[in-house]
N, C-alpha and C positions, 0 to 999 in steps of 0.2 A: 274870841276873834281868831286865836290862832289856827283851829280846827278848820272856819272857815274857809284862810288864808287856804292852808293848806289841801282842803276840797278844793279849793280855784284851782290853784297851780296843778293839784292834779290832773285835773280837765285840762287844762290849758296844753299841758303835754300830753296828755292822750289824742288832745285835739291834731298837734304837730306831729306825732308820733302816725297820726291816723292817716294826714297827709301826705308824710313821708312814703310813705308803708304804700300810698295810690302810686304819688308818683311815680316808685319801684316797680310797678304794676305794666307802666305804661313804656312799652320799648321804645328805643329809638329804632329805625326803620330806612332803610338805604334799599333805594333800588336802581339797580344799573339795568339802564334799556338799551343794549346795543342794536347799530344799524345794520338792517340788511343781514345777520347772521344768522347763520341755518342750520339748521335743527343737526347735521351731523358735522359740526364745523370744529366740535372741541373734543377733547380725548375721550370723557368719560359719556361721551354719546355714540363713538367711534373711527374718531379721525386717527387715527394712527403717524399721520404723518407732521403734525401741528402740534409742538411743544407748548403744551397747555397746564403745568404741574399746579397751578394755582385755583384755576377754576375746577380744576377736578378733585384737586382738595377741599374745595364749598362742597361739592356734592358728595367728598367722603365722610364732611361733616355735618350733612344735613339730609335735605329731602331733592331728589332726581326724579321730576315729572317724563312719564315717555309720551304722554299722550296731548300737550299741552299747547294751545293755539295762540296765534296772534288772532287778534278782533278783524282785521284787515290784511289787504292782500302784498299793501304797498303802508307809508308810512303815516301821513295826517291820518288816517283813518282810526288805524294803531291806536296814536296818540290820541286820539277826539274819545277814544274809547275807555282809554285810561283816566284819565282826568274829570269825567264825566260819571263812569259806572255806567254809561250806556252804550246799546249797538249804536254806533255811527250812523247806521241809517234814520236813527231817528230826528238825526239832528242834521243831516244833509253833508255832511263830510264823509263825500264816499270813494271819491279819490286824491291823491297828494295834490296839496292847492301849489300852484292853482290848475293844475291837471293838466293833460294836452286830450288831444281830438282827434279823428280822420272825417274830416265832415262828407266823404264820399261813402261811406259803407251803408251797409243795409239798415244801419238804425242809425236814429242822434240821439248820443248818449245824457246826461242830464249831466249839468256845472256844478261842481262841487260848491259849498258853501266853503269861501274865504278865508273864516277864521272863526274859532271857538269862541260861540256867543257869551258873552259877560253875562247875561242873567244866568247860566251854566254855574251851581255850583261846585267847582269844584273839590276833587280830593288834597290840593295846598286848603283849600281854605275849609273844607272840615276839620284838615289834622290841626288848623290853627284854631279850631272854633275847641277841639277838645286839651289845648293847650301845649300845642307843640310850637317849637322853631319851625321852618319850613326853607327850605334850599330847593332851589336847579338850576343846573348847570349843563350845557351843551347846546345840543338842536332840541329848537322848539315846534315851528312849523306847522303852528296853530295861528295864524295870521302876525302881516308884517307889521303892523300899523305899532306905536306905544302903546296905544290903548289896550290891546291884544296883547302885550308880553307877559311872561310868569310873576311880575310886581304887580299888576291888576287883578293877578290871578290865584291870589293866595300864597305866594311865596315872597316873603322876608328877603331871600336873596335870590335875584336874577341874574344870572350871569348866563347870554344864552353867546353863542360863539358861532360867526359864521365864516364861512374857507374853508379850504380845506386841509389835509393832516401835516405836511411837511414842514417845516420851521419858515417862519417869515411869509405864510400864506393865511392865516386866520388871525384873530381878534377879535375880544369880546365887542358884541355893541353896545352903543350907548357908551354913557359917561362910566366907567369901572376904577378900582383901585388895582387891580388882577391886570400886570400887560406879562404875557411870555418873555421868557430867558430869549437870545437870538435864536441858539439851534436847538430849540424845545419842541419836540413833538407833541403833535397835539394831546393826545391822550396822556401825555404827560402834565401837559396842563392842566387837564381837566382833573386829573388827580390832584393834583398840586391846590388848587381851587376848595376844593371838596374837603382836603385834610384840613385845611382853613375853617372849613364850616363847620367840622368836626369838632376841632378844639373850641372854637368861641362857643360851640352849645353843649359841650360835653357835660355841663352841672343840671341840664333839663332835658328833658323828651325832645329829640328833633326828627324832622323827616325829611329824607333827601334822594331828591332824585336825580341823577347823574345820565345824561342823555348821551352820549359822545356822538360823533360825526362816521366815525370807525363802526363798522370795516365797509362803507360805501364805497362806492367807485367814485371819485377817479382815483385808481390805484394807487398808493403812496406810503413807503417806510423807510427805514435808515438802512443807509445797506449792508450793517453788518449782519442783520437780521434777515436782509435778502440773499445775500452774500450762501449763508447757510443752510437757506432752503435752495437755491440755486445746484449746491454742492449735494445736496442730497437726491432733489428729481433726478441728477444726473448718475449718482450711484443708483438709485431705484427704478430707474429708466421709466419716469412717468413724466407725463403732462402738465397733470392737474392735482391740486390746484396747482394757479399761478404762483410763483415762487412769492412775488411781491405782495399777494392777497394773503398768502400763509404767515409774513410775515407781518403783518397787519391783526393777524389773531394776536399774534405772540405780545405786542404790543399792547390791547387789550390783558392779556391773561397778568403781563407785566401792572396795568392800570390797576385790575383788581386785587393784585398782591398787598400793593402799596395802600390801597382803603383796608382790607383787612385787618395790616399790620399796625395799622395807625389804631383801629378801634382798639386791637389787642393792647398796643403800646399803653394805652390811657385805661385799663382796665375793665371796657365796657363790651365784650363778649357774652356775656351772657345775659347783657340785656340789650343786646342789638342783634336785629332779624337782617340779613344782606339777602335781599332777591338778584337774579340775574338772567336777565330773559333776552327777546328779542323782538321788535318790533314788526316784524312779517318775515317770511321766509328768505333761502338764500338766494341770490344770480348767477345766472352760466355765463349770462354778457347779456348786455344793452338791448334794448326794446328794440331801437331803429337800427343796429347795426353790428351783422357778425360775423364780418370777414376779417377781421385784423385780428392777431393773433393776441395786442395787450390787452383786446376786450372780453376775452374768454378767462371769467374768472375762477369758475367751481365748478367741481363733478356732485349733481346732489342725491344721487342713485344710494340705496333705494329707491327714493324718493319721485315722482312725477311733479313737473312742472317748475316752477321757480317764484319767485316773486314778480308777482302780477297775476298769479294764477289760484285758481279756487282748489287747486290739485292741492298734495298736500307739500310738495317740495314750495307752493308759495303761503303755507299757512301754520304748517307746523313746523314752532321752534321748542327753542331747549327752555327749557325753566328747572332753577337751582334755588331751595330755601335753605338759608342756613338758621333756626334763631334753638339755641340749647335746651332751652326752658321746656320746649313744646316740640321739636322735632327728632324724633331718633336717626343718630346719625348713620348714615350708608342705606339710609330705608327710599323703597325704590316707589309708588304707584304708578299705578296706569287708567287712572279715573280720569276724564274728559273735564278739561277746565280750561280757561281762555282768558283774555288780558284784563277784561273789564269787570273780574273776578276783585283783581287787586280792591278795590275802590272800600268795596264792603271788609274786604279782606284787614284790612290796612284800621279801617274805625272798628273793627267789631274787638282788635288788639289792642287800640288807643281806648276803648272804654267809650266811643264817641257814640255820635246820633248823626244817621244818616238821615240829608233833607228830605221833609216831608210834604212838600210839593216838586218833587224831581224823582221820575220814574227810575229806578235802580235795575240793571240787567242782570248786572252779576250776583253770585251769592260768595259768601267767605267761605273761603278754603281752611279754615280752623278744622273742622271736622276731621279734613284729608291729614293735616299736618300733623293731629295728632294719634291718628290711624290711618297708616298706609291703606289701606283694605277699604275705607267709609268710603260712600257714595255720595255724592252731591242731590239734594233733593231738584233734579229735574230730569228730563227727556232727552231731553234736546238742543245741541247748540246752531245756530245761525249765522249765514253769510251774504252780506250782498255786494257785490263786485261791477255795477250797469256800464263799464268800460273798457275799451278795449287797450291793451296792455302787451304781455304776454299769450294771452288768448283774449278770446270773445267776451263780452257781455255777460256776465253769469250769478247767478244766487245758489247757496250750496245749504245743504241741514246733513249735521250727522246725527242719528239718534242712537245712543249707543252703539251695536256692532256695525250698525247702517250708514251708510253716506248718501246722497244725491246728489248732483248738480245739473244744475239746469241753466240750459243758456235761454238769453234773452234777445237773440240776434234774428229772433224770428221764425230760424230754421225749427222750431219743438225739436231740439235734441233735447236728451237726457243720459247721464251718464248714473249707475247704480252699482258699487261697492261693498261688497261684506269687509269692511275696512279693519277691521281687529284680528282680519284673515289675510290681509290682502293691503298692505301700505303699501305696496307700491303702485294701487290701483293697472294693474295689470289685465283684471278680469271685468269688464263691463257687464252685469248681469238683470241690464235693464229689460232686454229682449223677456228672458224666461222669469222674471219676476215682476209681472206685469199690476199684480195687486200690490205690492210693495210699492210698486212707484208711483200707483194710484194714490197711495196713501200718504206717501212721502212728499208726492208736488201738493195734493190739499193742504199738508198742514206748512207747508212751508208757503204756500200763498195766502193762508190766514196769519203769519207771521209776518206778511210783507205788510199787509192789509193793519196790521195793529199800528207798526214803527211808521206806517205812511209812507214807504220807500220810495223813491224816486225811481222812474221806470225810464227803459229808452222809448224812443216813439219810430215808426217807420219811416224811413229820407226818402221823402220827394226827389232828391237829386243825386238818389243812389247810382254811379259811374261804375260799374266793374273796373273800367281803363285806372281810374285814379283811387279805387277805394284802399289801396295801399298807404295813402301819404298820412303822411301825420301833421298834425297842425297846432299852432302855440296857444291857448289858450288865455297869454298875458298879451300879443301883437295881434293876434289872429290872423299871425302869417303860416306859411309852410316849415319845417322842421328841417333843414337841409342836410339830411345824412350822411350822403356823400361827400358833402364838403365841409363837413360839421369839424369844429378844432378838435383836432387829436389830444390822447390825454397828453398833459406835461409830465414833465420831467417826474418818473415813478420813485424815486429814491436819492436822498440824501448822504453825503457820507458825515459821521460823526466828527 
């Protein structure tokens, strides 16, 4: 009998052993989705003027995307994109819900869908289907309703935070155990939150995603942090950015230190992957308004265009991998990848199974992380934009070195980019490349034609006189720019 015993128990520990050894396997996985920041916002992309030693240390220790896209132009989009693995267009969130309008212009644009539909499976609830924790924290802005929030949605903790940055302005919703210190900044909280979620999951696989509200407008930081960008434009005799916006990264950069140090603290660096991206590009200042000087946020040069736009200053941002195991550190690519990458990205390192009745857009960036150099098995990425914003109406494809964009405002423009030559789209070379852009609007109209996108339609009640106003698309009143509340008070003192 004892022989036997002892075959048992062997098993039985190879069985545990076997498990263990999966587990081991399966990273924890944090990704921080900032707002509104822009592709050259942080040191190790070329801000020179924005003390960022933390996030530039993620990309001394890991992987620096240059070529890397937000899914959208503006934010729900983003987000519909990530959570989903798919283009946004397929799912009808194609502008920030709930949008706004100009019901005078030359087209009417199409109503964004509301909120991330629940039969949507998500990437919370993959990574819980492959045996993770699941956390998020911040903005969500995938509809308001309960039903809609990240508890419905595969995440174990919801904690989404609405207000904005300065102490005694936000508050999680809903019932929480999480309330702010009085003079806590917010990005301080959201940290604070996160180290929380960190330690109660720290003995299993968890995945967290960390949204903060930072660095949106309306402009807001401590001000000794202002204080010192203040002191500086003025030795350097610039502009921009806005001192108060600069100090607003710093803020961030400070947010991300405090997750890293936490995961170090508890020994779990090398088997924890930290992403750091952005949800669409950066702002120069406000859609409806840009004569006051607190609304001129950013210079995004090189870069064209801003958020809202299909240019690349509203589409490309910075993406930072850090995970040991799989990435060499300080290693740079410039392989064409976009947000709705994560999704595949995220199960194919969990060991999971992506749903198989839910079309997947993206593919895993495994390949890339583990060779700078590897190519992605596709063509071509995709954009569609049917509102007006920053600029017109528009759908864009880049196919490798190629860009396009095509507006949808009626006028057949098209704009054409040797873009791997040319970021700051400088050179429109639609005119002399006329089979190129032959080629470029078909396949990017058979791409529309697949996702089913939502197209605009031509306004019967197109006004030259009015086609400037903007209009609310939760009152269906007019958007009153001029008289619109100015921001509050931009800074706090300590």
């Amino acid at each position: 009998m004892r022989p036997l015993l002892l075959t048992c128990l062997a098993m039985l520990f190879t069985g545990l052993l076997g498990q263990s050894a999966q587990a081991a396997d399966q990273p924890n996985i944090i990704l921080i989705f900032i707002d509104d920041m822009g592709w050259k916002d942080v040191g190790c992309y070329g801000n020179d003027f924005v003390d960022t030693p933390r996030i530039d240390q993620l990309a001394a220790e890991g992987m620096k995307f240059t070529d890397f896209y937000a899914a959208g132009a503006v934010c729900s989009p983003t987000r519909c994109a990530v959570q989903s693995g798919q283009n946004q267009a397929r799912i009808g969130i194609t502008d920030f819900i709930a949008g706004h309008w100009r019901p005078f212009e030359k087209v009417v644009t199409p109503r964004p869908r509301r909120a991330l539909p629940l039969d949507c499976f998500t990437i919370g609830e993959a990574m819980q289907a492959a045996g993770y924790s699941t956390g998020y924290v911040g903005k969500w802005h995938l509809g308001n309703a309960a039903k809609f929030q990240p508890d419905q949605q595969g995440y174990d903790l919801s904690a989404v935070i609405g207000g904005p940055h300065l102490p005694g302005r936000f508050r999680v919703q809903g019932q929480s155990e999480y309330k702010p210190r009085k003079d806590q900044y917010r990005t301080d909280f959201e940290a604070d939150i996160c180290i929380d979620f960190i330690n109660k999951n720290k003995e299993e696989p968890f995945f967290l995603m960390l949204s903060p509200f930072a660095v949106h407008i309306p402009l807001g930081a401590m001000s000794d942090k202002v204080e010192k960008y203040r002191k500086r434009a003025e030795e350097q005799n610039i502009e921009l950015p806005n001192p108060i916006y600069a100090a607003m990264i710093e803020h961030c950069d400070d947010m991300v230190g405090r997750i890293v140090d936490s995961v170090d603290e508890l020994g779990l660096t090398d088997n924890t992957m930290i992403v750091f991206t952005s949800d669409n590009g950066g702002l120069i200042s406000r859609y409806d308004y840009r004569e006051a000087a607190d609304d001129i946020v950013a210079d995004l040069s090189p870069l064209k265009g801003e958020k809202g736009s299909l240019h690349e200053g509203g589409i490309r941002v910075p993406l930072i991998v850090k995970y040991p195991p799989l990435v060499k550190a300080g290693s740079v690519t410039a392989e064409p990848a976009i947000s709705y990458d994560f999704y595949p990205t995220f199960v194919d390192l969990a060991g999971g199974d992506l749903p198989q009745n839910q079309t997947i857009d993206g593919l895993s960036l495994k390949p890339v992380l583990e060779n700078a150099n590897a190519q992605l098995a596709r063509n071509a990425l995709h954009w569609h934009y049917p509102h007006y914003h920053h600029d017109r109406p528009a759908s864009a494809i880049r196919e490798r070195d190629w860009k396009l964009i095509e507006y949808l405002d009626g006028s057949g423009d098209v704009e054409l980019y040797q873009i791997s030559e040319d970021i700051g789209e400088t050179n429109n070379l639609a005119a002399e490349k006329n089979g190129r852009v032959w080629d470029l609007t078909k396949k990017l109209n058979i791409w529309r034609e697949d996702v089913q996108a939502m197209m605009p339609l031509p306004n019967k009640g197109y006004d030259p006189e009015r086609a400037h106003e903007w209009w609310n698309t939760r009152n269906n009143k007019p958007v009153d720019s001029d008289n619109r509340k100015r921001f509050p008070p931009t800074e706090k003192d300590l």
